[in-house]
C-alpha positions in Angstrom: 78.2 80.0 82.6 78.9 81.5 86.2 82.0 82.0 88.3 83.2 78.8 90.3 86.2 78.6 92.3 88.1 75.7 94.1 90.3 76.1 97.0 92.9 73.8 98.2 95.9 73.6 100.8 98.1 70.9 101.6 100.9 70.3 103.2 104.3 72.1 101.1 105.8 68.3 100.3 105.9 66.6 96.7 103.7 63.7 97.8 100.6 66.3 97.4 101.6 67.9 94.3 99.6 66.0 92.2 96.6 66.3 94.5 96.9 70.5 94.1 97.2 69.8 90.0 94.5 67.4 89.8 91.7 69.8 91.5 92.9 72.4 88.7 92.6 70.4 86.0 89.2 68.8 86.8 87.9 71.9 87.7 89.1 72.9 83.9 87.7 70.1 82.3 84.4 70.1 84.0 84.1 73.5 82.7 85.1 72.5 78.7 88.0 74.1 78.7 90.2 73.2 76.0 92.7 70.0 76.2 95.5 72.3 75.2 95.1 75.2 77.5 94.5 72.5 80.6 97.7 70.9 79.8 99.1 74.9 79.8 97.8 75.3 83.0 98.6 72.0 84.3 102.0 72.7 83.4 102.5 76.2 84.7 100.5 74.9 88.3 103.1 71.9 88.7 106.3 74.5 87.9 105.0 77.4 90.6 104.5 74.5 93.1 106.9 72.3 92.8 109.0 75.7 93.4 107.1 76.4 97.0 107.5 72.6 97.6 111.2 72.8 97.4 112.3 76.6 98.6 109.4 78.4 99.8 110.0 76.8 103.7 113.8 75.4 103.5 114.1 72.8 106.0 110.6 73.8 107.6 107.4 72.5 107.3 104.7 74.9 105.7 101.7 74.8 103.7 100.7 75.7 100.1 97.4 76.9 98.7 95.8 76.5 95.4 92.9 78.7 94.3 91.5 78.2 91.2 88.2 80.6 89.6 86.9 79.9 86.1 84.3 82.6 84.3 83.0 83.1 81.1 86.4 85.2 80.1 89.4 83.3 81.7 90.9 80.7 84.2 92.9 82.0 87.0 95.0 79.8 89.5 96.6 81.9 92.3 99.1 80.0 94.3 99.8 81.2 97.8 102.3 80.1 100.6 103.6 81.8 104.4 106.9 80.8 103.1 110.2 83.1 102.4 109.6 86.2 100.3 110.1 85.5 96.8 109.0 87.5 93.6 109.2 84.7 90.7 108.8 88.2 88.7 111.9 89.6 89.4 113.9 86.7 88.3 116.0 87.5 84.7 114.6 86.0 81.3 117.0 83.3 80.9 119.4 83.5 77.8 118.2 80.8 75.7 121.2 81.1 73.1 123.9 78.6 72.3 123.8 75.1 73.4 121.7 73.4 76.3 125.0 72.4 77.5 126.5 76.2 78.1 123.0 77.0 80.3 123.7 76.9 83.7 121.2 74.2 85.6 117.5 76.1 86.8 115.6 79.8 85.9 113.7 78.4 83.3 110.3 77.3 85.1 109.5 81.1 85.4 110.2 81.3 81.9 108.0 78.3 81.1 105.2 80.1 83.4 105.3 83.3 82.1 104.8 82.0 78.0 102.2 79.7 78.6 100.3 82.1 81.1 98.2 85.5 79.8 98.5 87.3 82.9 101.1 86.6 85.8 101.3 88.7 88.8 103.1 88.4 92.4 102.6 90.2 95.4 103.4 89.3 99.1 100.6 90.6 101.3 100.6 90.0 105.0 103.5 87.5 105.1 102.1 85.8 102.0 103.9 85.2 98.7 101.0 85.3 96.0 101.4 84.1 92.7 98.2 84.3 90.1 98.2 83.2 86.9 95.9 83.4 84.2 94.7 82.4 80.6 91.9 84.3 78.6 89.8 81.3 77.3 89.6 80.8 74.0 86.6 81.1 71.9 85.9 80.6 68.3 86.6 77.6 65.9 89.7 76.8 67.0 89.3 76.6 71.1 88.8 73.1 70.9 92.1 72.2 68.8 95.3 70.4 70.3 99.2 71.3 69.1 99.0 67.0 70.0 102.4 67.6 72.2 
């Protein structure tokens, strides 16, 4: 199997989220990747854009792009956007002790990224927040298993 990568930018607003998780996922699926580690990615996708969507530009317009590369050893998604600086990486591991109801509201969808991604990295590069994101794909007997969420 070689190297393909897809590329997509849209406008920063929730009506083309699903169009930036839907060219991930197929692009996952047409390459076998497992059910389970597409949903992963799915999920992790959706969180890290759904956070440009709604703080990247404030009451601005901007863009957001998608770019996804699968090899033979992993999937990476790196999700880029001219909005304000933000390091996702430098927010604090939520305390996830006591009650759902002592929380305060937000801070987990870095969290959520960070355990069902490998490899998450962040840098801003020529006015560019940067945001990749990657899982080792699995190999062996059990890379075509589900949990069945």
């Amino acid at each position: 199997m070689s190297r393909e990568t897809r590329r997509i930018t849209v406008p920063a607003t929730l009506e083309h989220l699903a169009t930036l998780t839907v060219t991930v996922t197929d692009l996952l699926r047409e390459h076998g990747i497992p059910e389970k580690n597409v949903f992963e990615v799915d999920l992790a996708v959706d969180e890290a854009c759904t956070n440009v969507i709604r703080y990247a530009y404030g009451a601005g317009q901007g863009e957001v792009t998608v770019e996804c590369t699968v090899t033979p050893d992993e999937v990476e998604v790196c999700i880029s956007d001219h909005g304000h600086r933000f390091d996702p990486l430098a927010v604090e591991t939520p305390d996830l002790t006591g009650g759902v109801e002592d929380r305060p509201i937000g801070g987990l969808g870095v969290h959520l990224i960070r355990s069902l991604m490998d490899r998450v990295t962040y840098e801003y590069r020529e006015g560019k927040n940067i945001l990749c994101m990657a899982k080792v794909r699995e190999r062996g007997a059990n890379a075509g298993e589900s949990d069945h969420l």
